[in-house]
Each structure stands twice: as structure tokens, then as C-alpha cells.
PLY file of the C-alpha trace (Angstrom):
ply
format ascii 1.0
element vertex 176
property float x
property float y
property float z
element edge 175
property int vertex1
property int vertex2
end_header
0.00 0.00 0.00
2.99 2.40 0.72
4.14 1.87 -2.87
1.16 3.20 -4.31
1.19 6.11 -2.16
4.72 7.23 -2.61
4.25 7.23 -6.57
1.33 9.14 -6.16
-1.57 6.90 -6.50
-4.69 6.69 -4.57
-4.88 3.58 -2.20
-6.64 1.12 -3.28
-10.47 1.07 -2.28
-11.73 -1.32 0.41
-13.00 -4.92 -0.12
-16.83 -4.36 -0.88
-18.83 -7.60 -0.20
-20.88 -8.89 -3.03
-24.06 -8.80 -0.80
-23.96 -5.14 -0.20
-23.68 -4.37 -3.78
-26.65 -7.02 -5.00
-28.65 -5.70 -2.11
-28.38 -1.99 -3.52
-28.94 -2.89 -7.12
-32.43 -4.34 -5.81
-33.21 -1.64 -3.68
-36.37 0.53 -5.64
-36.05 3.62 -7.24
-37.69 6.04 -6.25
-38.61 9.28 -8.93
-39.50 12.17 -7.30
-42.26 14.60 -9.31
-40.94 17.53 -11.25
-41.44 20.88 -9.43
-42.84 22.72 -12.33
-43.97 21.19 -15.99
-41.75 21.51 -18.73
-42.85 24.21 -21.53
-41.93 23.66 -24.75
-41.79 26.90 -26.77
-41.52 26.53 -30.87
-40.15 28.63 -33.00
-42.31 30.79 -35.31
-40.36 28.53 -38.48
-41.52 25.13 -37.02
-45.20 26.27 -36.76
-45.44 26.91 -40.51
-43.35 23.99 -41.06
-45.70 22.36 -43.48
-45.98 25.61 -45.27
-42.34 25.57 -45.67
-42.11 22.29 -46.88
-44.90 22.76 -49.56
-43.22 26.36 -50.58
-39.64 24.11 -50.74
-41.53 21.19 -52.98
-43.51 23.48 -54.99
-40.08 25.95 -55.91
-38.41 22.95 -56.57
-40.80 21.71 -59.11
-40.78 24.91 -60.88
-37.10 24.71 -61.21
-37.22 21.32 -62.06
-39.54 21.86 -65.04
-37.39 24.84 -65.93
-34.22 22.61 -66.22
-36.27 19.83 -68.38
-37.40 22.58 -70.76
-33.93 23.67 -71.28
-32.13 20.16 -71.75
-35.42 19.16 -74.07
-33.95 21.95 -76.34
-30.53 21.45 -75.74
-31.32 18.11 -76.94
-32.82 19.08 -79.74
-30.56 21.72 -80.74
-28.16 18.66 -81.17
-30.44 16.56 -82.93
-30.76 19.24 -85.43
-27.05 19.36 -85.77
-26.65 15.95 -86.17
-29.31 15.52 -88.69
-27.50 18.44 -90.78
-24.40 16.73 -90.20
-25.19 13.71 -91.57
-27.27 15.89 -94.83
-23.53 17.44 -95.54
-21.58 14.01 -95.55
-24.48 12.55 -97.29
-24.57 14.89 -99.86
-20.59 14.93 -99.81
-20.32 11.29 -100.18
-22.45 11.23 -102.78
-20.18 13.91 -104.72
-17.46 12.38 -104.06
-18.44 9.15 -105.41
-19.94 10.91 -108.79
-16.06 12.10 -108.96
-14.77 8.53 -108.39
-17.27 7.28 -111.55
-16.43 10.09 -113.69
-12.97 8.86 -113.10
-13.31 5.48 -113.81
-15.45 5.80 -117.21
-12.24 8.43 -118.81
-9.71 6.11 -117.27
-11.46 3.34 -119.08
-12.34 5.49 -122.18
-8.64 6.60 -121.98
-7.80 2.21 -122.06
-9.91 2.02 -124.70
-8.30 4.51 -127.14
-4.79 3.26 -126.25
-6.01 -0.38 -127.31
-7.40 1.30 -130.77
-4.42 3.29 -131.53
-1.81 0.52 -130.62
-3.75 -1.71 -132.85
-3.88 0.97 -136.03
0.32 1.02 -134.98
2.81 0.52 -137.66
6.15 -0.71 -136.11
6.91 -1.77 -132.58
8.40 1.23 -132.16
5.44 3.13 -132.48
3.58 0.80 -130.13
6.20 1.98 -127.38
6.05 5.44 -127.91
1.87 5.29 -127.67
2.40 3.08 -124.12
5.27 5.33 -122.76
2.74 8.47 -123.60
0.09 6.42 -122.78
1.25 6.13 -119.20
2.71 9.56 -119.01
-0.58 11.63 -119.36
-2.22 8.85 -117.22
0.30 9.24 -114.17
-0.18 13.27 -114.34
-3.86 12.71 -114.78
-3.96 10.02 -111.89
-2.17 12.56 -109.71
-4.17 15.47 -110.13
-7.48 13.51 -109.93
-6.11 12.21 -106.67
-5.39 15.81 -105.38
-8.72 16.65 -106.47
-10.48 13.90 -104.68
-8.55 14.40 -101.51
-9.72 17.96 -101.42
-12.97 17.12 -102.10
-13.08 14.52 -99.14
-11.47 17.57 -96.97
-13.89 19.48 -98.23
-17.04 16.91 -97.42
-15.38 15.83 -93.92
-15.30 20.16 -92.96
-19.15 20.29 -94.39
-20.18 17.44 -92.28
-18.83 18.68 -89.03
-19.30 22.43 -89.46
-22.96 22.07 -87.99
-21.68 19.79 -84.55
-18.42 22.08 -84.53
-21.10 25.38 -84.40
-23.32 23.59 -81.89
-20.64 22.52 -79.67
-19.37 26.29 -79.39
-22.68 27.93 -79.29
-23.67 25.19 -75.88
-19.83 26.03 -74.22
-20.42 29.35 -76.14
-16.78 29.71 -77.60
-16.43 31.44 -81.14
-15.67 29.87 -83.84
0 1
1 2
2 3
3 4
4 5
5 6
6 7
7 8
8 9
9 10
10 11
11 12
12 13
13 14
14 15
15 16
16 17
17 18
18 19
19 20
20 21
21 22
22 23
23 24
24 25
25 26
26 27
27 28
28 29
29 30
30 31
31 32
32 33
33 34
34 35
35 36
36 37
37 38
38 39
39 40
40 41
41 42
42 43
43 44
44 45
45 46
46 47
47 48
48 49
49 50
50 51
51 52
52 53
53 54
54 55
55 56
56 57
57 58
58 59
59 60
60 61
61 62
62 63
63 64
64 65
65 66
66 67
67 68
68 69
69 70
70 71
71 72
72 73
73 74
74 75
75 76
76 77
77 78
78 79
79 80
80 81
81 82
82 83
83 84
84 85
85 86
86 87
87 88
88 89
89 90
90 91
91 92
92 93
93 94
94 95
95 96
96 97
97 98
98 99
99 100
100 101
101 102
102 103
103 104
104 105
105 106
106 107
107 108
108 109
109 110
110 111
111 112
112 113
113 114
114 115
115 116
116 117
117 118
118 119
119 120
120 121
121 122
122 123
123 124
124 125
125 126
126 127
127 128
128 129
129 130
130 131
131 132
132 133
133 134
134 135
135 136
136 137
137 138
138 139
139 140
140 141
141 142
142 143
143 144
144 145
145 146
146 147
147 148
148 149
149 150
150 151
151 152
152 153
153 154
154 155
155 156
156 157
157 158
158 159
159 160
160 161
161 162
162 163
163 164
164 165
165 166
166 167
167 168
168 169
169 170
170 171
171 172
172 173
173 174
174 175
């Protein structure tokens, strides 16, 4: 018991019998009546809290309508946009292809009239001038056909997305 002391703890408490302690647990309560009754003031807010509630529901509504109104034409705003979209590469593609025909027939046409003249040839060396010139104008016509087409498909792929690219900076409303 000294040890406890000299480091600065309490001495330990007394033995308690078990008896005493059942025999206080079992003991009654006893409640003794309040003095004066309890009044409960509200607040003027909680007294019109249903008023409150219907005023929060009915402002939340209106907003709520408000927001579907303006995604219903954000949405379609886009469809439009789409639909014009796909108009341009429709109409592109279909260009594009006419261009691709066209080529075909003259490259064909252009077969057809080597095949004629190498047959009216006289000498072999004749037939290999009309080939080498043959191939000649078809490499420089090949070549600008093919920068013709590729700025046509530029041209189709900028129609086609000029009505998303204008929609997309009209809704984050950055110029174009």
C-alpha cells in the first residue's frame, strides 16, 4: 500500500462484499415529481413547417420543369445538328463518289483509245512510244485527280462537321 502512495496513486479502495452491492442494485427507485412542468416553446419557423415544406416542394418543381425545358432543347438543338451533319456528308459522299465514276469511265475510255491506236500502230516502235505516252498523261492525270479527290473529301469531312463544330461552341459558347 505504501508503494502506491509514494508514486502518487490513490490507495486502493476497500474490499466491498458482493451482498452489499446485490442488495443496492435491488433496492427501488424512487422518482421524485418535477417541481414545475416543462414548456416547450416553438419557433415561429416550425409552426409553418408544413408551409415551408410545400413552398420548398412546390419551388423545386418549378425549377425542375425549368431545367427539363432547357435540356429538351438542348437536346434538340443537337439533334438538329446531327441531322444536318449527316445531310452534308451525305450529300458529300455522294459527290465524291460521282467524282470517283467520272474517273473510272475516262480512265477506261482513256484504255480504250490506247487499245485502238496501238492496234492501227505501224512498227513496234510506235507501239512503245503510244504506251510510254500512254502512261505519261495517265500518271499526271492520276495525280491530279487524286489531289482533287482528296480535297474534295477535306472538303465533305469540314461540311459534315461544321454544324456539330457550331453547336458545340454555341452550348460552351466559344467562337468559332
Amino acid at each position: 500500500m505504501a508503494n502506491y502512495q509514494k508514486k502518487g496513486f490513490p490507495a486502493p479502495a476497500a474490499h466491498v462484499a458482493p451482498q452489499a452491492l446485490l442488495a443496492e442494485a435491488e433496492a427501488p427507485m424512487t422518482q421524485e415529481p418535477l417541481q414545475e412542468p416543462i414548456k416547450v416553446e416553438t419557433a415561429p419557423a416550425a409552426k409553418d413547417f408544413g408551409g415551408n415544406v410545400r413552398a420548398l416542394v412546390e419551388k423545386s418543381i418549378v425549377e425542375s420543369r425549368g431545367r427539363y425545358a432547357q435540356a429538351k432543347t438542348v437536346a434538340e438543338e443537337a439533334s438538329a445538328a446531327v441531322e444536318a451533319s449527316y445531310g452534308a456528308a451525305r450529300d458529300g459522299v455522294v459527290a465524291f463518289n460521282v467524282k470517283a465514276i467520272e474517273a473510272i469511265k475516262a480512265d477506261a475510255d482513256a484504255n480504250f483509245e490506247l487499245i485502238k491506236s496501238l492496234a492501227a500502230a505501224k512498227s513496234v516502235s510506235e507501239l512503245v512510244t503510244l504506251q510510254t505516252e500512254f502512261a505519261r498523261k495517265r500518271f499526271e492525270i492520276a495525280t491530279a485527280r487524286g489531289n482533287e479527290l482528296t480535297e474534295l473529301a477535306r472538303n465533305v469531312a469540314d461540311q459534315a462537321a461544321a454544324p456539330i463544330k457550331a453547336h458545340v461552341a454555341k452550348t460552351l459558347k466559344v467562337a468559332v
